[in-house]
C-alpha positions as CSV (number, residue, x, y, z in Angstrom):
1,X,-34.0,-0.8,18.5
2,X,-34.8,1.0,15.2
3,X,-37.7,-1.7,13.5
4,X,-35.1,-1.4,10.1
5,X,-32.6,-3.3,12.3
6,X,-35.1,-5.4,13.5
7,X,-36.3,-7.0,10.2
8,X,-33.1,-7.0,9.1
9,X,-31.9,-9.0,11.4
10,X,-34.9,-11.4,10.9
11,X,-34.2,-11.5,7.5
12,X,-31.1,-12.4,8.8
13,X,-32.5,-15.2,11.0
14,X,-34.3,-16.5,7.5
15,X,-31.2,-16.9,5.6
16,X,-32.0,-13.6,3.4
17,X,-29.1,-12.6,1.5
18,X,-30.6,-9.0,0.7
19,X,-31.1,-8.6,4.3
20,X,-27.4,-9.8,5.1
21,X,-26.2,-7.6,3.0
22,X,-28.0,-4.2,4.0
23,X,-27.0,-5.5,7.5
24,X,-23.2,-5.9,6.7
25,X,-23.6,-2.2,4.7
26,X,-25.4,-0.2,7.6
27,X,-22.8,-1.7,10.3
28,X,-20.1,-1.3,8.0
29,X,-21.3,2.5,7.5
30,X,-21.7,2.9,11.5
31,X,-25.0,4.2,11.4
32,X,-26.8,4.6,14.8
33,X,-27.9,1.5,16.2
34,X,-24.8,-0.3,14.6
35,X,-23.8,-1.7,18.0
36,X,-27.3,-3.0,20.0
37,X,-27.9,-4.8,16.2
38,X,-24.1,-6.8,16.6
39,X,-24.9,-7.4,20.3
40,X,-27.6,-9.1,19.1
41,X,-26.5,-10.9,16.1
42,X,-23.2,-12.1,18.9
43,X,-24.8,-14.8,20.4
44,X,-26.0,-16.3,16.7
45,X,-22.3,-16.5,15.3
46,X,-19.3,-19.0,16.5
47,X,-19.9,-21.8,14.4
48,X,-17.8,-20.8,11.5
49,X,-14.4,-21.0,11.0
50,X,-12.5,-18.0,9.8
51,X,-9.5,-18.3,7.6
52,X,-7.2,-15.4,7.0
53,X,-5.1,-14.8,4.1
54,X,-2.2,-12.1,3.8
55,X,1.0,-11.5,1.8
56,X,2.7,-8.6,-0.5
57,X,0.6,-7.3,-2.9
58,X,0.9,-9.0,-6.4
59,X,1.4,-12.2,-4.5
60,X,-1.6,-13.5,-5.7
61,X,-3.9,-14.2,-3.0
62,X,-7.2,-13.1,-4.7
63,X,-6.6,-15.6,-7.3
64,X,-5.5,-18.2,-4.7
65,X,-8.6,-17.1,-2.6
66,X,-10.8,-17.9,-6.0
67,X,-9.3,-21.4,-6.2
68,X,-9.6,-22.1,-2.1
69,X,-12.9,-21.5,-2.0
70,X,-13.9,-23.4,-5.6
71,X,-12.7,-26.1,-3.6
72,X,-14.4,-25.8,-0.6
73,X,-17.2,-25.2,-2.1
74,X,-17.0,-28.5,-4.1
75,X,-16.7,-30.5,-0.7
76,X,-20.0,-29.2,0.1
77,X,-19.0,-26.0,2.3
78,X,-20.9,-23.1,2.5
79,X,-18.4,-19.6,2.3
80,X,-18.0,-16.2,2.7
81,X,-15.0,-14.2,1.1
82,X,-14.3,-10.8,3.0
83,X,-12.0,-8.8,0.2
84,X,-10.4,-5.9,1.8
85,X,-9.5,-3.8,-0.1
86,X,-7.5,-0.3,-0.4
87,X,-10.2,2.7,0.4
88,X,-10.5,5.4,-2.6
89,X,-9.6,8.5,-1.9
90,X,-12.3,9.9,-3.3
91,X,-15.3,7.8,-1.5
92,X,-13.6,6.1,0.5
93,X,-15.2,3.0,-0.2
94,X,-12.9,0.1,-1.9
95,X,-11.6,0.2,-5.2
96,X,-13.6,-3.4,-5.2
97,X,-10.3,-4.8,-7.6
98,X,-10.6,-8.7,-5.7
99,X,-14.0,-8.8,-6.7
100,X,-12.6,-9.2,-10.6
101,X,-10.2,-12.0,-9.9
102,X,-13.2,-13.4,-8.3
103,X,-15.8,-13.5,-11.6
104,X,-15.5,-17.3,-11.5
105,X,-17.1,-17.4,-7.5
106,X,-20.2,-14.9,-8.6
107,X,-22.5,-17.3,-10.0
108,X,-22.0,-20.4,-6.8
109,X,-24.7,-20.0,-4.9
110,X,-23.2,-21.2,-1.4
111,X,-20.5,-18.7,-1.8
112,X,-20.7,-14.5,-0.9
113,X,-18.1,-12.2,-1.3
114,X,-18.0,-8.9,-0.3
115,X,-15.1,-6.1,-0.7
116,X,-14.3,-3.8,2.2
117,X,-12.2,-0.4,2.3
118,X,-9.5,-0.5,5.7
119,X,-10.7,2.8,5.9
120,X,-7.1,4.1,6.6
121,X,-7.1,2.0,9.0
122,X,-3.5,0.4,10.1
123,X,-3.4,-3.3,8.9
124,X,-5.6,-3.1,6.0
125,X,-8.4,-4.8,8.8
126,X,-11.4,-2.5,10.6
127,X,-13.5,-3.7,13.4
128,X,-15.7,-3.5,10.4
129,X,-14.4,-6.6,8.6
130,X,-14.7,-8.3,12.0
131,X,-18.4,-7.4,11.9
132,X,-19.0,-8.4,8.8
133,X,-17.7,-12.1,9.7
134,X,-19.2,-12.3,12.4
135,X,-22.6,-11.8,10.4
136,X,-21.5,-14.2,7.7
137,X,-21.0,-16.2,10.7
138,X,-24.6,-15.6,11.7
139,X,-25.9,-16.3,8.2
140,X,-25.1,-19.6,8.1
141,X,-21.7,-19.8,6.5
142,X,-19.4,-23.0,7.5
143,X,-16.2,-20.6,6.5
144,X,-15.3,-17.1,6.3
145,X,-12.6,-16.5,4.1
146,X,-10.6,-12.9,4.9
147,X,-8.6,-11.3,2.2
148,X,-5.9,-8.4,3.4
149,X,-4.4,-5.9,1.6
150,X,-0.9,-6.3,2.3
151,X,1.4,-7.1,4.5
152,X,4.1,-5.2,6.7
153,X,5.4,-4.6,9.9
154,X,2.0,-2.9,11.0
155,X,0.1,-5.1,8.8
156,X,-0.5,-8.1,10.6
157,X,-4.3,-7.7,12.0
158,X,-5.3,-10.2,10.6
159,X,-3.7,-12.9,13.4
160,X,-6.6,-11.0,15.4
161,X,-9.3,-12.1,13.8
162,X,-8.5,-15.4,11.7
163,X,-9.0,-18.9,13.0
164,X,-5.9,-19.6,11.1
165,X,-3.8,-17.4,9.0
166,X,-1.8,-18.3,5.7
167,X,0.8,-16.3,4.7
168,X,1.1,-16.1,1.1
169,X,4.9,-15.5,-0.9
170,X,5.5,-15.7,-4.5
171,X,9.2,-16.6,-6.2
172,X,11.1,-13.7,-8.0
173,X,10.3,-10.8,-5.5
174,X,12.8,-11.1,-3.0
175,X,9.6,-12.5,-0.7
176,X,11.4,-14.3,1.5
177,X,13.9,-11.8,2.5
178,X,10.9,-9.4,2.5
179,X,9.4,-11.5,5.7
180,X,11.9,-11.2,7.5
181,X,12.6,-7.7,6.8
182,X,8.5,-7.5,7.7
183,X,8.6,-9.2,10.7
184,X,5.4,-11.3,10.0
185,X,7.0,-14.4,10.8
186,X,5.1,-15.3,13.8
187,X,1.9,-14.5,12.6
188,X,1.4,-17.6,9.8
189,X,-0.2,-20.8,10.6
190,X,0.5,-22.3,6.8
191,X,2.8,-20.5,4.4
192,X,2.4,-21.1,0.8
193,X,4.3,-20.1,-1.9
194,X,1.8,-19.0,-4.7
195,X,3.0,-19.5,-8.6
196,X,4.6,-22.6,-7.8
197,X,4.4,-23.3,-11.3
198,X,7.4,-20.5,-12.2
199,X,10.9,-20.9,-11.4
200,X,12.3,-20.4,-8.1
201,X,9.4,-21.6,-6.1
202,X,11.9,-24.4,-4.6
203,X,13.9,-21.7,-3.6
204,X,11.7,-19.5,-1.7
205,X,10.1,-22.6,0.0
206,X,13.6,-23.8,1.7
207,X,14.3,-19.7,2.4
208,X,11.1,-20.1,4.2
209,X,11.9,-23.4,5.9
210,X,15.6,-22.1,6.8
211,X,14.1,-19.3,8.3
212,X,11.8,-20.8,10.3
213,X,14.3,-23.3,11.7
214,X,15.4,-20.3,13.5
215,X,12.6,-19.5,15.2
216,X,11.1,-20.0,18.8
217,X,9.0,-22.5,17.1
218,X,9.4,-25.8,18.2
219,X,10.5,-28.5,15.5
220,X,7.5,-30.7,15.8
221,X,5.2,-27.6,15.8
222,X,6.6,-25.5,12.6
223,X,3.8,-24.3,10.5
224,X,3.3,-25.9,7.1
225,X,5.3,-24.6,4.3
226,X,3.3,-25.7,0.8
227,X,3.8,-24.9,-2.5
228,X,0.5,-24.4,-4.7
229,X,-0.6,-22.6,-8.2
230,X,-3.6,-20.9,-8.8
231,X,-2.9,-21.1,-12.3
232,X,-2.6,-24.7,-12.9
233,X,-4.9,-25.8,-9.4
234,X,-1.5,-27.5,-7.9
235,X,-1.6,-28.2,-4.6
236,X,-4.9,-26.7,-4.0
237,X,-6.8,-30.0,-2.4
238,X,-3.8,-30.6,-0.3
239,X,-3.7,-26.6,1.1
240,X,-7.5,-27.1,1.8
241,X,-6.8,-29.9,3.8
242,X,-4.5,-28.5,5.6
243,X,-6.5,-25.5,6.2
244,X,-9.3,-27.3,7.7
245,X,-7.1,-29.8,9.9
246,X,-6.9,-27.3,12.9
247,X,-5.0,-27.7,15.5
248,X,-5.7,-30.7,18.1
249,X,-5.0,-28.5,21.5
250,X,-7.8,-27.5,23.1
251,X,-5.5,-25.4,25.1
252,X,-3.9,-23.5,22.2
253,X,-7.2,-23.2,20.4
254,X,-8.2,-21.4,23.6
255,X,-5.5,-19.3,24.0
256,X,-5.8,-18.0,20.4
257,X,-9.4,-17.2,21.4
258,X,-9.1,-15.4,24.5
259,X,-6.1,-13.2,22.2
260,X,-8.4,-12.5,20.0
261,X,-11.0,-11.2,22.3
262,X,-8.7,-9.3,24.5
263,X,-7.7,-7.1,21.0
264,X,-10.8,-6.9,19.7
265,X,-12.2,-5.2,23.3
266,X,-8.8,-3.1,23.9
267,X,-9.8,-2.0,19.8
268,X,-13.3,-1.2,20.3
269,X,-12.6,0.6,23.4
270,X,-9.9,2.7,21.6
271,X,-12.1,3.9,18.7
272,X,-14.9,4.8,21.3
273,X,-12.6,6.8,23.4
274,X,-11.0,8.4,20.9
275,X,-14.5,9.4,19.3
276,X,-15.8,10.8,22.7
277,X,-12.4,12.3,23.2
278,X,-12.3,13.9,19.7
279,X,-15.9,15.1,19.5
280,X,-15.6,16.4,22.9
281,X,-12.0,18.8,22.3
282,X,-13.4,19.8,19.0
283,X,-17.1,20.5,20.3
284,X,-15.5,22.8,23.4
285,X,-13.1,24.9,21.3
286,X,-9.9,23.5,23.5
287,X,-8.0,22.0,20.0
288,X,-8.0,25.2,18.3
289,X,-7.0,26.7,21.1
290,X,-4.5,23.7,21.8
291,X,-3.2,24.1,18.0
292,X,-3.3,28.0,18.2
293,X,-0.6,28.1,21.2
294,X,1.5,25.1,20.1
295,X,1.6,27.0,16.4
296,X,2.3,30.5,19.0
297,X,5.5,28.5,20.4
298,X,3.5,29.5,23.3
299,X,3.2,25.7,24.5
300,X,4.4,22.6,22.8
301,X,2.3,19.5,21.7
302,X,3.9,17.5,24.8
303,X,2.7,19.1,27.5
304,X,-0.7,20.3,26.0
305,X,-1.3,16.6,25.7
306,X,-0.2,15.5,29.2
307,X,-2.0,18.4,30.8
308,X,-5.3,17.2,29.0
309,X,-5.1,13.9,30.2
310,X,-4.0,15.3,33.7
311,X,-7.4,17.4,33.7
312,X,-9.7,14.5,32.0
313,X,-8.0,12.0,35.2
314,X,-9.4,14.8,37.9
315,X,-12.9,14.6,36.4
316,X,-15.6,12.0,35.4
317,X,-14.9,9.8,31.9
318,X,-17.5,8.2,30.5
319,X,-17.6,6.0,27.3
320,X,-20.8,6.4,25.1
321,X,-21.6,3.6,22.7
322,X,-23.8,4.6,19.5
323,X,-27.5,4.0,20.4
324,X,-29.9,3.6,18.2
325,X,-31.7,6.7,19.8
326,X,-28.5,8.5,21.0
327,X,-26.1,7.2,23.0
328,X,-25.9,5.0,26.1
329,X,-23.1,4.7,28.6
């Protein structure tokens, strides 16, 4: 392994923020070695728990995020905030806006935040953020706090990757209509309607409620609806307790686990072939050629593709996985 990874990751061992954060940046950044560094930072993370928060923009979750994690903090936790945010189009990095609802976190010592771009990717979540909790994990941190972008019908990664998810609506936007219409439902542990302090809060809670009633959730097993204000701090201590009072089944916790694992190998394993794939067609000259007779009307993009795979099935495929000297099957 590259000796750069190596001390970093020892800084990481000694609790060195500097080091945490050049480790989060270089993974972040895919730089070669990326993956044997996160195989071995894996067996150091577990311990935390990891809290995910989604909802429309403008719902107020950074603000709600601030006030979560003031709290926490107060009760002696130790937390990291994972902002992700929309990617620039001219960097690509992220436009870094949640880290100025956050001004009142930046100077408590036992709490990190750090802004991510999705990166285009679908979801407004990378394999990236992922990373990056799992090294906040390895850090030390008692709770990792993920912040999405959005949410909408393919916005809803978050469930992958959270210990929990809260799904957070605000009165006068049509939000509770909007979930349905989004069909992110299923994917809430807590609801909580933000702003509870303006009119109409009431209302959007018993839309909530009334749709959730006709659900395939059982009656003793609906998910939390709460009403809180970032504002004015209500309901804050009582969503924090009910963020940390996880669930009692061992078996449900377990399931939830072995979900997220399953997605998280099925995404890896996409992004690698499709690198390999990719590099390969563009490195052999067969998508020009591929675009050149589909743009001739001479073949179509169907069977060009089903061909390709036809041909890769007949022959050897190999995945390679960055290496910090190359690559490695």
């Amino acid at each position: 392994m590259n000796p750069t990874w190596q001390s970093l990751i020892q800084g990481l061992k000694d609790k060195d923020v500097r080091s945490m954060a050049k480790l989060i940046t270089r993974v972040e950044n895919r730089e070669p070695g990326w993956a044997n560094a996160m195989a071995d930072i894996y067996p150091r993370a577990g311990s935390a728990r990891i809290f995910g928060i989604t909802g429309s923009p403008g719902a107020g979750k950074s603000s709600l995020t601030c006030e979560i994690s003031r709290e926490l903090s107060s009760r002696g936790y130790s937390i990291g905030i994972i902002a992700v945010d929309p990617s620039s189009p001219f960097s690509g990095g992220a436009l870094l806006g949640d880290r100025l609802r956050m001004q009142a976190l930046f100077t408590m010592k036992d709490v990190y935040i750090r802004s991510m771009a999705t990166r285009g990717m679908l979801g407004g979540l990378c394999q990236a953020a992922r990373d990056a909790a799992r090294i906040l994990d390895a850090f030390g941190k008692d709770i990792v706090i993920i912040e999405t972008v959005g949410v909408g019908q393919d916005e809803i990664e978050i469930v992958r990757a959270a210990d929990r998810v809260m799904l957070v609506l605000v009165p006068g936007q049509g939000d509770g209509i909007q979930a349905i219409k989004a069909g992110v439902m299923e994917i809430a542990d807590i609801y909580v309607v933000n702003k509870a302090d303006k009119p109409g809060a009431d209302e959007v809670a018993a839309d909530i409620m009334g749709m959730l009633s006709l659900s395939e959730w059982e009656k003793d097993a609906l998910p939390p609806v709460m009403q809180a204000s970032a504002l004015t701090r209500q309901g804050i201590g009582g969503l924090v307790d009910t963020l940390l009072d996880g669930p009692s089944d061992s078996r449900d916790i377990r399931v939830k686990e072995e979900m997220r694992v399953t997605e998280e190998i099925l995404s890896m394993l996409e992004r690698e072939v499709f690198r390999q794939v990719r590099g390969d067609l563009v490195q052999n000259g067969w998508l020009v050629r591929a675009v050149k007779q589909v743009m001739g009307r001479s073949a179509d993009p169907y069977t060009v593709v089903r061909k390709l795979l036809q041909d890769r099935a007949d022959g050897a495929f190999t995945i390679h996985m960055e290496h910090g000297n190359g690559t490695e099957e």
